[in-house]
Backbone as CSV, one residue per row, in Angstrom:
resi,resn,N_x,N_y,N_z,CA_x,CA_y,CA_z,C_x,C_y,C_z
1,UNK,0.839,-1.179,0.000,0.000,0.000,0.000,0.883,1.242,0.000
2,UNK,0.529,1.962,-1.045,1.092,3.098,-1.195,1.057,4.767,-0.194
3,UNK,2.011,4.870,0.572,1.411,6.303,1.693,1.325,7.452,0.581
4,UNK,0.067,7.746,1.214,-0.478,9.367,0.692,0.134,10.524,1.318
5,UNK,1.071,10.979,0.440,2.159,12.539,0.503,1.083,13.492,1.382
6,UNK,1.011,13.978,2.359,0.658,15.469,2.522,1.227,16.204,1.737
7,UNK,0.447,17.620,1.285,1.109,18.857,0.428,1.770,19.746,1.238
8,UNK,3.138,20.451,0.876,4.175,21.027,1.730,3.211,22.348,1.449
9,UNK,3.424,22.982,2.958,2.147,24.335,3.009,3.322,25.386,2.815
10,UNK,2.214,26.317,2.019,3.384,27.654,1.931,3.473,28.485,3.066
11,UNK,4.564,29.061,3.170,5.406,30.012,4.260,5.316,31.046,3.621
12,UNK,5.407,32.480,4.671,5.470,33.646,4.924,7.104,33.735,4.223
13,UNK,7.242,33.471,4.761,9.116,33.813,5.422,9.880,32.355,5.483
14,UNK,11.111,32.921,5.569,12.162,31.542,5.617,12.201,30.884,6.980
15,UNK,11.724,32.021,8.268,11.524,32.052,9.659,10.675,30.617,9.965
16,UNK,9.453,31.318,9.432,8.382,30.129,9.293,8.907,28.712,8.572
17,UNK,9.117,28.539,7.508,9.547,27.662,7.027,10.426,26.405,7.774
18,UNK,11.588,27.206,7.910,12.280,26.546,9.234,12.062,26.024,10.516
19,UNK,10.792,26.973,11.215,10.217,26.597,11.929,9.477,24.808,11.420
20,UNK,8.655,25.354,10.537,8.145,24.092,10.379,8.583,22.646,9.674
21,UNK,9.861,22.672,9.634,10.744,21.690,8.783,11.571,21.387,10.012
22,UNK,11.872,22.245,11.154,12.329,21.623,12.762,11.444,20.440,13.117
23,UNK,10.079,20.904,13.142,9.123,20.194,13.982,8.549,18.549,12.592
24,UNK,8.458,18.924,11.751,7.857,18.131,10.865,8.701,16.940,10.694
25,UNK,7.569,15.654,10.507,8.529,14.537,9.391,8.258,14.366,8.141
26,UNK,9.566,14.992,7.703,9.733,14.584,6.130,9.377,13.671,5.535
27,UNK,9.264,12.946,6.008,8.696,11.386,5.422,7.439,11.212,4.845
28,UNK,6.996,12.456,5.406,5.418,12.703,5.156,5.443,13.835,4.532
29,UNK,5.906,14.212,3.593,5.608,14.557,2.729,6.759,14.770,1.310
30,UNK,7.791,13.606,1.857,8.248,13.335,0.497,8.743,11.979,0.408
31,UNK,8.343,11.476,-0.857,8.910,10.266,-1.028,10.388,9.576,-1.529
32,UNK,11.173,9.270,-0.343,12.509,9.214,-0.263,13.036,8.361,-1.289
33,UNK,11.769,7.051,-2.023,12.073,6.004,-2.649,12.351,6.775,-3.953
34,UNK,12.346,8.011,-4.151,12.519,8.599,-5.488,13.319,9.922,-5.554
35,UNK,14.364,9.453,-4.140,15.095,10.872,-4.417,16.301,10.415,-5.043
36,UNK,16.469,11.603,-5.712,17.973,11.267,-6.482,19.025,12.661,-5.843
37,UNK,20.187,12.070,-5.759,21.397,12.513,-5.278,21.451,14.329,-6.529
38,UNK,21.461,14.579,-5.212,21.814,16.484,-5.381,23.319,16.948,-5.800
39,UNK,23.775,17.950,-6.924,24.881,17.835,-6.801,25.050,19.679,-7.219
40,UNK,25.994,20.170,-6.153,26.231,21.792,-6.049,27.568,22.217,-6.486
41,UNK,27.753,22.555,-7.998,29.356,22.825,-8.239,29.573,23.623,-7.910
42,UNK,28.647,24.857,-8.048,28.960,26.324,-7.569,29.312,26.692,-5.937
43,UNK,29.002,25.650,-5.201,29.202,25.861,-3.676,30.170,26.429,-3.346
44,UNK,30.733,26.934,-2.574,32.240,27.096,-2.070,31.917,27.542,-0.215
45,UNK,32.945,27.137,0.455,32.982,27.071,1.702,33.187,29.039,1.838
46,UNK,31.614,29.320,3.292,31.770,30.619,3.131,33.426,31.068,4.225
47,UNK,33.857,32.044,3.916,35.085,32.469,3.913,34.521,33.784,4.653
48,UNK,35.510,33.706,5.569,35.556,35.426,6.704,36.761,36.188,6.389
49,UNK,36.736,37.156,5.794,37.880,38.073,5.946,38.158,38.752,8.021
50,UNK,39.563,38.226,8.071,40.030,38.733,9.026,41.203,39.904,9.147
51,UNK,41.596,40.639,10.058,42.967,41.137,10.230,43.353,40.523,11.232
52,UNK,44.848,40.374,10.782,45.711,39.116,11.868,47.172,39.717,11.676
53,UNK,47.392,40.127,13.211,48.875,41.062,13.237,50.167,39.996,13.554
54,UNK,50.914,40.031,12.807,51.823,38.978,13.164,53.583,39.447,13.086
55,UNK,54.440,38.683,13.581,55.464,39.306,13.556,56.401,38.839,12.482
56,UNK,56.925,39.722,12.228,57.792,39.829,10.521,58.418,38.797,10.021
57,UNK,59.454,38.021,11.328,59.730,37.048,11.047,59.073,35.929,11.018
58,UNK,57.893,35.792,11.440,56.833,34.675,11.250,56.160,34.773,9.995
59,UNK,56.388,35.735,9.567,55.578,36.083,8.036,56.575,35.742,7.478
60,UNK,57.577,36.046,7.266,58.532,35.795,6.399,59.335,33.964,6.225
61,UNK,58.703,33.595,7.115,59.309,31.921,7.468,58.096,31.463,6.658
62,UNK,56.602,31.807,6.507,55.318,31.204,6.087,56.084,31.560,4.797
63,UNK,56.298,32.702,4.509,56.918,32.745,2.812,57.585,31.820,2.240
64,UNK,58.511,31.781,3.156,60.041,30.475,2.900,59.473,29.263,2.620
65,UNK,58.532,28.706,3.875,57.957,27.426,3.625,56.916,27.241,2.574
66,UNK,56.027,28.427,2.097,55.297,28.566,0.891,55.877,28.263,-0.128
67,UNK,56.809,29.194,-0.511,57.856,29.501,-1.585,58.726,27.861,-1.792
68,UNK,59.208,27.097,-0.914,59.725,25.613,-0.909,58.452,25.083,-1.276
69,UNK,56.769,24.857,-1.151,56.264,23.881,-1.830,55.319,24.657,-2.877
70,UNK,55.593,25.798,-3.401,55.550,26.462,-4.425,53.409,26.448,-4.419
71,UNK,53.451,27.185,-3.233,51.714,27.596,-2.777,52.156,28.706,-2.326
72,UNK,50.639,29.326,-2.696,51.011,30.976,-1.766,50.912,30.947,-0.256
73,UNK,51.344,31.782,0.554,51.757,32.048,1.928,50.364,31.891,2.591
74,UNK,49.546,32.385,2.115,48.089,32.564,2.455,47.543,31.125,2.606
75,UNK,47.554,30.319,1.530,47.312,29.337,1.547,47.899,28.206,2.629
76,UNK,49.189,28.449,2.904,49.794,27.427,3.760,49.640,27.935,5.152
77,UNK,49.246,29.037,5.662,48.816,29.685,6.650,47.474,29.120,7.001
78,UNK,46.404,29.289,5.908,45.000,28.500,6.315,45.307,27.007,6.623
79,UNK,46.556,26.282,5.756,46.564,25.104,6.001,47.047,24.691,7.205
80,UNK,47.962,25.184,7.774,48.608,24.996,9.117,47.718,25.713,10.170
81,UNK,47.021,26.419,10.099,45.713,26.985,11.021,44.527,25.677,11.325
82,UNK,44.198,25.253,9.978,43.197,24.108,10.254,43.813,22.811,11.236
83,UNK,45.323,22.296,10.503,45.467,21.306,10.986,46.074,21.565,12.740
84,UNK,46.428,22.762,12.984,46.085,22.892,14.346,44.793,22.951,15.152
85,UNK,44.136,23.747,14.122,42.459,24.056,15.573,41.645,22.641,15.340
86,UNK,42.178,21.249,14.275,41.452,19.817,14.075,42.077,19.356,15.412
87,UNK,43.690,19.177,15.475,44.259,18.509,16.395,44.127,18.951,17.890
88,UNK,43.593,20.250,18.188,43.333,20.543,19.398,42.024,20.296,19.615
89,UNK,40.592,20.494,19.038,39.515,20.061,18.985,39.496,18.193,19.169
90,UNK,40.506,17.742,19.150,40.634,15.847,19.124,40.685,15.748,20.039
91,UNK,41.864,16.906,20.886,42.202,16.455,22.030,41.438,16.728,23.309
């Protein structure tokens, strides 16, 4: 026997919406046996511009070690930022 979909009710606002997609089961009102896999190329992880004061010779060593695996400074800075705040979050 086949379940009968309820119709998704329209919202005011995104407020509402959310509200009612907290409390609701999906199940009831979509049929999962026919979902197909979503795919977002355009996504990109949102990004915060910061200012970050640092001292000359620490900037200039991120260069060195940039410049040896031929990435920009910026880049190996975010990279050595993550794999510290992962390894302290483990611990």
């Amino acid at each position: 026997m086949k379940k009968r979909l309820k119709p998704i009710p329209k919202f005011k606002n995104e407020d509402q919406e959310r509200a009612f997609w907290a409390a609701a089961d999906a199940s009831n009102y979509f049929d999962f046996a026919k979902a197909e896999p979503a795919i977002f190329p355009n996504l990109k992880p949102a990004k915060q511009r910061i200012s970050l004061r640092m001292p000359a010779w620490l900037i200039d060593g991120l260069k060195s070690l940039a410049n040896q695996r031929d990435i920009p400074y910026q880049s190996l800075t975010k990279m050595f930022l993550a794999e510290r705040v992962k390894e302290e979050l483990a611990a």
